[in-house]
Biopython code that builds the backbone (N, CA, C, O; Angstrom):
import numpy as np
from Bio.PDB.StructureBuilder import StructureBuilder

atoms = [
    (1, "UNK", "N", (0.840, -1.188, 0.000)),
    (1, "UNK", "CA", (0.000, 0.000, 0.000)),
    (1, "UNK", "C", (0.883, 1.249, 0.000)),
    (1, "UNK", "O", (1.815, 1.475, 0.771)),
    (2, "UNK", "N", (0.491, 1.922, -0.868)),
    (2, "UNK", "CA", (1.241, 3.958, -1.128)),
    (2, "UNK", "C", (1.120, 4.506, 0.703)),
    (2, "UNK", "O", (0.338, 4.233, 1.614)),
    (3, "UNK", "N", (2.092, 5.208, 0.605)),
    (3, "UNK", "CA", (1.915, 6.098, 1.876)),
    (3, "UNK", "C", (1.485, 7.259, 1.807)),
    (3, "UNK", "O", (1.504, 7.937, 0.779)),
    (4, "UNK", "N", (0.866, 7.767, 3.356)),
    (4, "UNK", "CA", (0.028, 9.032, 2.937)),
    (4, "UNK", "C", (-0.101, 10.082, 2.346)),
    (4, "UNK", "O", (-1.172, 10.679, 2.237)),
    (5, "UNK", "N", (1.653, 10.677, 1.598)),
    (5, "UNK", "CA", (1.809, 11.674, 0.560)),
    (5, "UNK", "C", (1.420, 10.715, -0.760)),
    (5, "UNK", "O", (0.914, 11.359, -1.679)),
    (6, "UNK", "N", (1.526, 9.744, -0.922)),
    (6, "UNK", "CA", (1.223, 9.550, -2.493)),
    (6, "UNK", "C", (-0.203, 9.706, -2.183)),
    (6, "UNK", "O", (-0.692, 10.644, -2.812)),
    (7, "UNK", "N", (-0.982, 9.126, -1.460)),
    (7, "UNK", "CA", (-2.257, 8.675, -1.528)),
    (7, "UNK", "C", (-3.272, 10.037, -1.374)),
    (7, "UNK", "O", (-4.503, 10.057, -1.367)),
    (8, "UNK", "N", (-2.422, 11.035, -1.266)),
    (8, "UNK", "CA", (-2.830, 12.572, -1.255)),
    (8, "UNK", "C", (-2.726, 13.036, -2.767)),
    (8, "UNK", "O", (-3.519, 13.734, -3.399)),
    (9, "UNK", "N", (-1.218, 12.308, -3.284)),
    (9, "UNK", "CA", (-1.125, 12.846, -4.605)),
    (9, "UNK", "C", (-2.189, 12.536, -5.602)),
    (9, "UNK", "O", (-2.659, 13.267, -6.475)),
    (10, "UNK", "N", (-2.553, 10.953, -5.207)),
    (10, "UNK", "CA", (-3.741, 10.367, -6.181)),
    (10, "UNK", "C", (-4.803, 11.343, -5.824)),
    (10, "UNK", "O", (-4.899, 12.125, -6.770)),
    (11, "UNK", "N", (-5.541, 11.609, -4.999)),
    (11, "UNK", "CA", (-6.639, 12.445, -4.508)),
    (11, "UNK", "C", (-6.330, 13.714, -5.764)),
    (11, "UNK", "O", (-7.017, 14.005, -6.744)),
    (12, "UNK", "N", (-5.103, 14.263, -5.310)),
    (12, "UNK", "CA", (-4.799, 16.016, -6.077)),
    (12, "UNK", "C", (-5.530, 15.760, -8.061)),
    (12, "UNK", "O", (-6.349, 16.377, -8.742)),
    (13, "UNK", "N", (-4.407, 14.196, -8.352)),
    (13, "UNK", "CA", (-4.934, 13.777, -9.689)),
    (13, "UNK", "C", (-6.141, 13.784, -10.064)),
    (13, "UNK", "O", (-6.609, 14.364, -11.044)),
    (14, "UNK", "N", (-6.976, 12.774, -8.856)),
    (14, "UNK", "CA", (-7.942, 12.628, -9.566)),
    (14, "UNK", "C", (-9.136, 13.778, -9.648)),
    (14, "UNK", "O", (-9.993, 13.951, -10.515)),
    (15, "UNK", "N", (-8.846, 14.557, -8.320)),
    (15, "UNK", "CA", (-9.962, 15.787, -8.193)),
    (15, "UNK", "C", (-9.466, 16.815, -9.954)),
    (15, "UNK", "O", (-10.248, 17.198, -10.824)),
    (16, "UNK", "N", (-8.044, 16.965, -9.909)),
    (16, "UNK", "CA", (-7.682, 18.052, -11.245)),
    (16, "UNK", "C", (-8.489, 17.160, -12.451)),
    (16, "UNK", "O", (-8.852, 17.850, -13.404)),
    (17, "UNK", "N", (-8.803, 15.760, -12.522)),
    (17, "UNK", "CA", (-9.265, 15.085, -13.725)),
    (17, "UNK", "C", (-10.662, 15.207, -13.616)),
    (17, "UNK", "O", (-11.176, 15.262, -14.733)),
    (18, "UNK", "N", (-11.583, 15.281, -12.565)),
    (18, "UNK", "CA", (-12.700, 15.260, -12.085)),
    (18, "UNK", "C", (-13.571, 17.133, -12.415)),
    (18, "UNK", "O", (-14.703, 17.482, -12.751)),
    (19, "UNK", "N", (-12.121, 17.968, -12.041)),
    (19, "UNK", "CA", (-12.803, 19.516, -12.416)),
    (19, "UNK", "C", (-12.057, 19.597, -14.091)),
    (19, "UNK", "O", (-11.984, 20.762, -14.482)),
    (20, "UNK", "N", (-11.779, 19.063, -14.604)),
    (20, "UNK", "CA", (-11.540, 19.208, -16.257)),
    (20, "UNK", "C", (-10.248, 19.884, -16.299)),
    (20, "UNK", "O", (-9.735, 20.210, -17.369)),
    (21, "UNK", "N", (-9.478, 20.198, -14.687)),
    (21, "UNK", "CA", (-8.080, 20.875, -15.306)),
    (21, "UNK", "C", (-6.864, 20.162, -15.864)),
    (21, "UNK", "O", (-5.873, 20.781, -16.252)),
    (22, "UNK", "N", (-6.989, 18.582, -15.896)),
    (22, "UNK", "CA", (-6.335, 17.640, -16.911)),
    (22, "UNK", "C", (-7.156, 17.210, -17.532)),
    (22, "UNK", "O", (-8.325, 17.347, -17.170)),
    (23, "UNK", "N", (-6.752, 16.384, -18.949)),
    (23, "UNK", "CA", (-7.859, 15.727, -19.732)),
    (23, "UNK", "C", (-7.437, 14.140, -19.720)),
    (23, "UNK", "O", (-8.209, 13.216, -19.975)),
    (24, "UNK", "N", (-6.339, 14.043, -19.443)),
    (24, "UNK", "CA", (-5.699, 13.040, -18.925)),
    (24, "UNK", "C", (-4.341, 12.676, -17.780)),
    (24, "UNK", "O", (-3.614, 13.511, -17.243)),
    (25, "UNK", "N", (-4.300, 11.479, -17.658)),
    (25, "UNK", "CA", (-3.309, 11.001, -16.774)),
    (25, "UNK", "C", (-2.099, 11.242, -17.307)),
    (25, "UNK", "O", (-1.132, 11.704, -16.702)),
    (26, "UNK", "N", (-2.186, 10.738, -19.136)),
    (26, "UNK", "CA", (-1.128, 10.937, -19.524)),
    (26, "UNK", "C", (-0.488, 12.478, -19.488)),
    (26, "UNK", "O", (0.665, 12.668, -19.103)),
    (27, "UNK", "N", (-1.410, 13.615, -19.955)),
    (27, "UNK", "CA", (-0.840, 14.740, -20.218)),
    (27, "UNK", "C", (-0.952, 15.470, -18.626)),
    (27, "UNK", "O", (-0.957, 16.700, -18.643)),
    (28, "UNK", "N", (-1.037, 14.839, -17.343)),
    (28, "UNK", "CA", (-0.823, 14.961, -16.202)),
    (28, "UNK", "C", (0.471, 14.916, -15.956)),
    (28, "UNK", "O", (1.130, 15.773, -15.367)),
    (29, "UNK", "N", (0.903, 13.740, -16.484)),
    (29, "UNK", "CA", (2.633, 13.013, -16.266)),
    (29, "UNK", "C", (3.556, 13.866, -17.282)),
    (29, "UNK", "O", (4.595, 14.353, -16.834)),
    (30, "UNK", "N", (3.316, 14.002, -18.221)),
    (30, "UNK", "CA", (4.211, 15.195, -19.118)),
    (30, "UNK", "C", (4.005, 16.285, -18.259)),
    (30, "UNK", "O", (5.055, 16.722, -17.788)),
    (31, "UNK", "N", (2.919, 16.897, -17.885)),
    (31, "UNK", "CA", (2.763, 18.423, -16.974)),
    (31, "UNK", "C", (3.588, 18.430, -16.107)),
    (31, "UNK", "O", (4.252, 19.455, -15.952)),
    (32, "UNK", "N", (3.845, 17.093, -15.123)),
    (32, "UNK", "CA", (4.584, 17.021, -14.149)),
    (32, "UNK", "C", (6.323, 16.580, -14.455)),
    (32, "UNK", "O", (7.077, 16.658, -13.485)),
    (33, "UNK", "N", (6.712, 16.278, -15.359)),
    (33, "UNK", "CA", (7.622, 16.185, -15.638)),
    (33, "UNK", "C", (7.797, 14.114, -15.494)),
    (33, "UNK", "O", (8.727, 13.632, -14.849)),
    (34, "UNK", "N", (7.146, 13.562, -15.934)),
    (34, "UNK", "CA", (7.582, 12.081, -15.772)),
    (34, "UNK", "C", (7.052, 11.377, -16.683)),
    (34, "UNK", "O", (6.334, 11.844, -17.567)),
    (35, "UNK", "N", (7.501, 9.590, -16.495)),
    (35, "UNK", "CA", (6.991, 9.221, -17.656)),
    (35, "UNK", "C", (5.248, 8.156, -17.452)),
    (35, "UNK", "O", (4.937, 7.537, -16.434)),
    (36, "UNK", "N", (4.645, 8.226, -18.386)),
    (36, "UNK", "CA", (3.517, 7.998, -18.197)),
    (36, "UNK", "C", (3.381, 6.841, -17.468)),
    (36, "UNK", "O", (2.476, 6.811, -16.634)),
    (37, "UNK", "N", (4.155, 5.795, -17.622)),
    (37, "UNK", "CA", (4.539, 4.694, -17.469)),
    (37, "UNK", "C", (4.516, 4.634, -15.437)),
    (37, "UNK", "O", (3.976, 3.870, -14.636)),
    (38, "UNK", "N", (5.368, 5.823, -15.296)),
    (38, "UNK", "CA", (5.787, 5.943, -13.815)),
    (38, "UNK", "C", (4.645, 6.457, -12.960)),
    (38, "UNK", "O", (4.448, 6.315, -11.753)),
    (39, "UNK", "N", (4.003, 7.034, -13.807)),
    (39, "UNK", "CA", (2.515, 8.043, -12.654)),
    (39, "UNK", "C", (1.841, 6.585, -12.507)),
    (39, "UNK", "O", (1.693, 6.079, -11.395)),
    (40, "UNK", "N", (1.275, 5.676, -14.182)),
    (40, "UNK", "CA", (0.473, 4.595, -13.459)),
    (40, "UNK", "C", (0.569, 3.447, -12.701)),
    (40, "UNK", "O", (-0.273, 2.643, -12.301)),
    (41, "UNK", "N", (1.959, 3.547, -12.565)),
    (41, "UNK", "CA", (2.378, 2.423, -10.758)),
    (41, "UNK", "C", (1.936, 3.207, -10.158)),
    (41, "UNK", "O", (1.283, 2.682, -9.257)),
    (42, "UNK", "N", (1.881, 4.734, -10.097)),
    (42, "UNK", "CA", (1.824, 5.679, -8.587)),
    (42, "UNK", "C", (0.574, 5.427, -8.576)),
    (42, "UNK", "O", (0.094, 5.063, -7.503)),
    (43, "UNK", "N", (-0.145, 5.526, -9.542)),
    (43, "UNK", "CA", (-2.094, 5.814, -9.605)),
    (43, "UNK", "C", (-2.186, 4.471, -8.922)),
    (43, "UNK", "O", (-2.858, 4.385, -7.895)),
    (44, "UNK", "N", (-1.551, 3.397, -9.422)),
    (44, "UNK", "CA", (-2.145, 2.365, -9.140)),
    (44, "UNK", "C", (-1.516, 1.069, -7.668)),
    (44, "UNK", "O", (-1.597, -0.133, -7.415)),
    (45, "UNK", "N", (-0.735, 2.712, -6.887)),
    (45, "UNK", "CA", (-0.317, 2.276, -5.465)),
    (45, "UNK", "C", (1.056, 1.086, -5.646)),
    (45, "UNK", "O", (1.568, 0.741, -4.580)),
    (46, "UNK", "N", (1.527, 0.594, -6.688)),
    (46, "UNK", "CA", (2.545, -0.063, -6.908)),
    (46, "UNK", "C", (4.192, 0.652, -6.591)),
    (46, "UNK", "O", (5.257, 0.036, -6.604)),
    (47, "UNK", "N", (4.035, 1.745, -6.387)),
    (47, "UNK", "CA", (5.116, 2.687, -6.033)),
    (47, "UNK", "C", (4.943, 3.839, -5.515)),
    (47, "UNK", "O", (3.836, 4.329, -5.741)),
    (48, "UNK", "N", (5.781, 4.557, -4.784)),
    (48, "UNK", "CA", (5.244, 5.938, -4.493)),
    (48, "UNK", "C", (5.845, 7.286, -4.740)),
    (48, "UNK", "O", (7.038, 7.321, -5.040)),
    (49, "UNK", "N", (5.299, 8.181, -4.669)),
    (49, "UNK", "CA", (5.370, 9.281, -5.727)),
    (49, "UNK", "C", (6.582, 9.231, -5.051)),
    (49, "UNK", "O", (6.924, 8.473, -4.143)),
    (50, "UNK", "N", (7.756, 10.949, -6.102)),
    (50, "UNK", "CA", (9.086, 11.225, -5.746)),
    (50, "UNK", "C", (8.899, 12.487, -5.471)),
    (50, "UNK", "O", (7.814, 12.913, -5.865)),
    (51, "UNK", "N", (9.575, 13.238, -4.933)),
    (51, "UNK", "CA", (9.889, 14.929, -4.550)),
    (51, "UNK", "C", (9.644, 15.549, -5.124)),
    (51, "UNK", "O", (8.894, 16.515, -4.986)),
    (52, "UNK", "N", (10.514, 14.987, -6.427)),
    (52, "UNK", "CA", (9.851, 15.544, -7.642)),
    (52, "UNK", "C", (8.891, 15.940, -8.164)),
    (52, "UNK", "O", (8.628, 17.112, -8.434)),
    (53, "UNK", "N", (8.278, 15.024, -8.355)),
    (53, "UNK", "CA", (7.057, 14.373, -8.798)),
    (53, "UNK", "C", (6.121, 15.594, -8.174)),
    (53, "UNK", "O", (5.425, 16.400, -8.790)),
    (54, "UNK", "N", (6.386, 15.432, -6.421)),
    (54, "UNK", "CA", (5.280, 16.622, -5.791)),
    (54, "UNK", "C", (5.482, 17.694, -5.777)),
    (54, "UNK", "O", (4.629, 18.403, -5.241)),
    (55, "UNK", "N", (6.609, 18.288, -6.310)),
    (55, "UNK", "CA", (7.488, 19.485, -6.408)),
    (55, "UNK", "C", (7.142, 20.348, -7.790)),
    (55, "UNK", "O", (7.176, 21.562, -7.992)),
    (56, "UNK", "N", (6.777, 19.177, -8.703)),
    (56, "UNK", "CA", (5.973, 19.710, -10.092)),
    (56, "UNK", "C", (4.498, 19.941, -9.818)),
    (56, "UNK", "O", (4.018, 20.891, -10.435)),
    (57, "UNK", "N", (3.499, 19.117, -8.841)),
    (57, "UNK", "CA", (2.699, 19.706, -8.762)),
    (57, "UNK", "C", (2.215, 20.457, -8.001)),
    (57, "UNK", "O", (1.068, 20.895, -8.084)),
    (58, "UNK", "N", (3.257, 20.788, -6.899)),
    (58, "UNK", "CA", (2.713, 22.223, -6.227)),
    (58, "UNK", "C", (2.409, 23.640, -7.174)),
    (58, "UNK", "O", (1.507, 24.471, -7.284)),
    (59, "UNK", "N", (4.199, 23.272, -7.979)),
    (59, "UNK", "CA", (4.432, 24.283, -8.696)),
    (59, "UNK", "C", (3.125, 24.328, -10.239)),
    (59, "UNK", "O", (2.905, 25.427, -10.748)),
    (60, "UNK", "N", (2.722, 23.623, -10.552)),
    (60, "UNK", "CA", (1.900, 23.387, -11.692)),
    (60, "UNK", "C", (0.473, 23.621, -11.233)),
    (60, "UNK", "O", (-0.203, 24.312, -11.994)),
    (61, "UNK", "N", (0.011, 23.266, -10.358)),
    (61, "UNK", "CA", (-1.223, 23.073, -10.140)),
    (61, "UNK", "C", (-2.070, 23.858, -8.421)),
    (61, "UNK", "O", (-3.098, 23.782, -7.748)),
    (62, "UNK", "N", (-0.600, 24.630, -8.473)),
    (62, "UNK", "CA", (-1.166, 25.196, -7.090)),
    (62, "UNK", "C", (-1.755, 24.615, -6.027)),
    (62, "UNK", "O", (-2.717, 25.090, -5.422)),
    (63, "UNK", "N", (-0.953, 23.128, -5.666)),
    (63, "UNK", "CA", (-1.479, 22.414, -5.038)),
    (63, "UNK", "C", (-0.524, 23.017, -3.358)),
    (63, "UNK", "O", (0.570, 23.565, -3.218)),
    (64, "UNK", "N", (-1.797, 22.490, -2.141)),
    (64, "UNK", "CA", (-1.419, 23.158, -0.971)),
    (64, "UNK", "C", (0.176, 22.174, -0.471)),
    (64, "UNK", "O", (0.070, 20.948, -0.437)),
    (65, "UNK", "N", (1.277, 22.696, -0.189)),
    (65, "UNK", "CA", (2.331, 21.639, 0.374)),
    (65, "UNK", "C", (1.380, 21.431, 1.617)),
    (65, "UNK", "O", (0.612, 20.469, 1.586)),
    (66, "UNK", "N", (1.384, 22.122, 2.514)),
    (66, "UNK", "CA", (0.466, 21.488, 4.273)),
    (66, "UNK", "C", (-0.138, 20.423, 3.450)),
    (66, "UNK", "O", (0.346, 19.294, 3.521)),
    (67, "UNK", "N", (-1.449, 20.730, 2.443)),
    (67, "UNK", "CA", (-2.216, 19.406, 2.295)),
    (67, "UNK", "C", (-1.404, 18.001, 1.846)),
    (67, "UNK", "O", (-1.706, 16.852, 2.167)),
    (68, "UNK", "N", (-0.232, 18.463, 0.969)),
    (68, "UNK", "CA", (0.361, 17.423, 0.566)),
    (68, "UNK", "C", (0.970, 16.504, 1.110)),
    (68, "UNK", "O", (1.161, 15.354, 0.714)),
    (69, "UNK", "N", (1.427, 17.239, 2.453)),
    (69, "UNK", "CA", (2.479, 16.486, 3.028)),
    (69, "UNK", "C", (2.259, 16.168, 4.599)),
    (69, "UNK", "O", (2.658, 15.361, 5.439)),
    (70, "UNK", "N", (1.410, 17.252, 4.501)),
    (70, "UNK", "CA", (0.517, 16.665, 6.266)),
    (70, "UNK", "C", (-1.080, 16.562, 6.220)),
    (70, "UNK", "O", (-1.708, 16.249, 7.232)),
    (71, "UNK", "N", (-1.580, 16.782, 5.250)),
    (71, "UNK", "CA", (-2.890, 16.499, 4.769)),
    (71, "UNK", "C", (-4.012, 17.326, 6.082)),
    (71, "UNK", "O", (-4.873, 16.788, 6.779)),
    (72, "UNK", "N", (-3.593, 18.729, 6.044)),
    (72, "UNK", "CA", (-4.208, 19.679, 6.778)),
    (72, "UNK", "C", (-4.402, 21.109, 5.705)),
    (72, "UNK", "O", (-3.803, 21.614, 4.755)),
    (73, "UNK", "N", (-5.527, 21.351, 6.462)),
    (73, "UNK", "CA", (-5.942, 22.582, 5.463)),
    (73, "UNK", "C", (-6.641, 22.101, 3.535)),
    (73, "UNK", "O", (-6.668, 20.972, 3.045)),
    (74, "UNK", "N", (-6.937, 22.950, 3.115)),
    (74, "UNK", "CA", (-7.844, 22.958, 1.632)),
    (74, "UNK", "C", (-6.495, 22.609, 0.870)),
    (74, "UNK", "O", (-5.310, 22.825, 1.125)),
    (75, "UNK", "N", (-7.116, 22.024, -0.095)),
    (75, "UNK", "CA", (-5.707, 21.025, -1.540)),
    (75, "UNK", "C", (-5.461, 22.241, -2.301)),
    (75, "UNK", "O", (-4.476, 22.009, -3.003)),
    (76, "UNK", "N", (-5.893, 23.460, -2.508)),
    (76, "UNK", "CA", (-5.419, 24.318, -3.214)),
    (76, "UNK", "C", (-5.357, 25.583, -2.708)),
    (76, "UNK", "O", (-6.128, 26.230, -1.998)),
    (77, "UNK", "N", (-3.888, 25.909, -3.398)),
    (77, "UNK", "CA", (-3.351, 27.328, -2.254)),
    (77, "UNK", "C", (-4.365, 28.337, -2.196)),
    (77, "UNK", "O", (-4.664, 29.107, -1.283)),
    (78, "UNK", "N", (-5.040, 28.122, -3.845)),
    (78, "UNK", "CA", (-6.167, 29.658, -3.773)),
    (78, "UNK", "C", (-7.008, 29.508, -2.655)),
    (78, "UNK", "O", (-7.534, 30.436, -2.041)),
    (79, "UNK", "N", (-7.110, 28.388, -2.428)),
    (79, "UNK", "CA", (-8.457, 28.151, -1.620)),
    (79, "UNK", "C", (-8.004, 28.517, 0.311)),
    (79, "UNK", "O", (-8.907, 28.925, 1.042)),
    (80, "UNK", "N", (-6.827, 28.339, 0.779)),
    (80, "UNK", "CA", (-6.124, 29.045, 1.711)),
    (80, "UNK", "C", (-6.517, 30.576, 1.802)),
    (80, "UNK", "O", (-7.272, 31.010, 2.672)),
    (81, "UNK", "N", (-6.009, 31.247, 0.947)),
    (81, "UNK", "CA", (-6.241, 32.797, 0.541)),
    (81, "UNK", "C", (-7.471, 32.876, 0.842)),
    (81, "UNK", "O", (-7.778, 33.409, 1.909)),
    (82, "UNK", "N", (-8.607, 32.293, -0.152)),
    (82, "UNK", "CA", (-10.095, 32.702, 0.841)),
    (82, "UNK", "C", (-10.368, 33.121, 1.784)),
    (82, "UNK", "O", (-10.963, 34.172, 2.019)),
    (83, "UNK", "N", (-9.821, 32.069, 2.722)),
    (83, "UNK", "CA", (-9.423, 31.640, 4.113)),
    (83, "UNK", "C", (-9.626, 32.944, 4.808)),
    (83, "UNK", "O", (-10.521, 33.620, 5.315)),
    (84, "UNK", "N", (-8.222, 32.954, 4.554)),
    (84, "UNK", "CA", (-7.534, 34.282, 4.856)),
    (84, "UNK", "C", (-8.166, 35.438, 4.954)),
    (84, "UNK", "O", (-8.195, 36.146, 5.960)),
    (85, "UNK", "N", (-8.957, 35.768, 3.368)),
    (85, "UNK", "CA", (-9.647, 36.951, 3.848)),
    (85, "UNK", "C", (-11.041, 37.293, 4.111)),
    (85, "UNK", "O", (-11.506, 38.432, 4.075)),
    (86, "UNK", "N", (-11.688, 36.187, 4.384)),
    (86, "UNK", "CA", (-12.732, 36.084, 4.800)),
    (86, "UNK", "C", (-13.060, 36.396, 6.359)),
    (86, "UNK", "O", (-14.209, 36.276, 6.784)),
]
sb = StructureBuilder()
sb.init_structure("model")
sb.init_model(0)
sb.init_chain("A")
sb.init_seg("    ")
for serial, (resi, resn, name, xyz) in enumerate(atoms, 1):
    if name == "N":
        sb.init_residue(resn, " ", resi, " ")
    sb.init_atom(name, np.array(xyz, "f"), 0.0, 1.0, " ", f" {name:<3s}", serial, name[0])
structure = sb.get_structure()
């Protein structure tokens, strides 16, 4: 079984595939810098994500590090900011 940063990363995937901001897994894994081959062991819990890997999608997808890596607070930074000024 993936540990709790990958199993966050699958969540980040599948919600960005779920609101239409990927159209695929594959052009997920080019976005992020890897090979398609390598995201679907990750999707499919056979390995677990790399630094990398989460380092492209903070930077790509404005994903929250807290959520990523301690799985606290909203998955996207915009959504922090709300937060904030609400």
């Amino acid at each position: 079984m993936s540990n709790p940063v990958t199993q966050r990363f699958i969540k980040c995937h599948d919600k960005l595939k779920s609101d239409d901001t990927i159209r695929s897994s594959r052009q997920f894994a080019l976005a992020i810098d890897t090979a398609p081959q390598s995201l679907n062991q990750v999707l499919k819990g056979k390995r677990d994500v790399t630094i990398a890997n989460i380092t492209m999608l903070i930077e790509k997808y404005n994903i929250s590090p807290r959520y990523l890596m301690m799985g606290e607070g909203p998955m996207f930074i915009e959504e922090q900011e709300e937060v904030k000024t609400n």
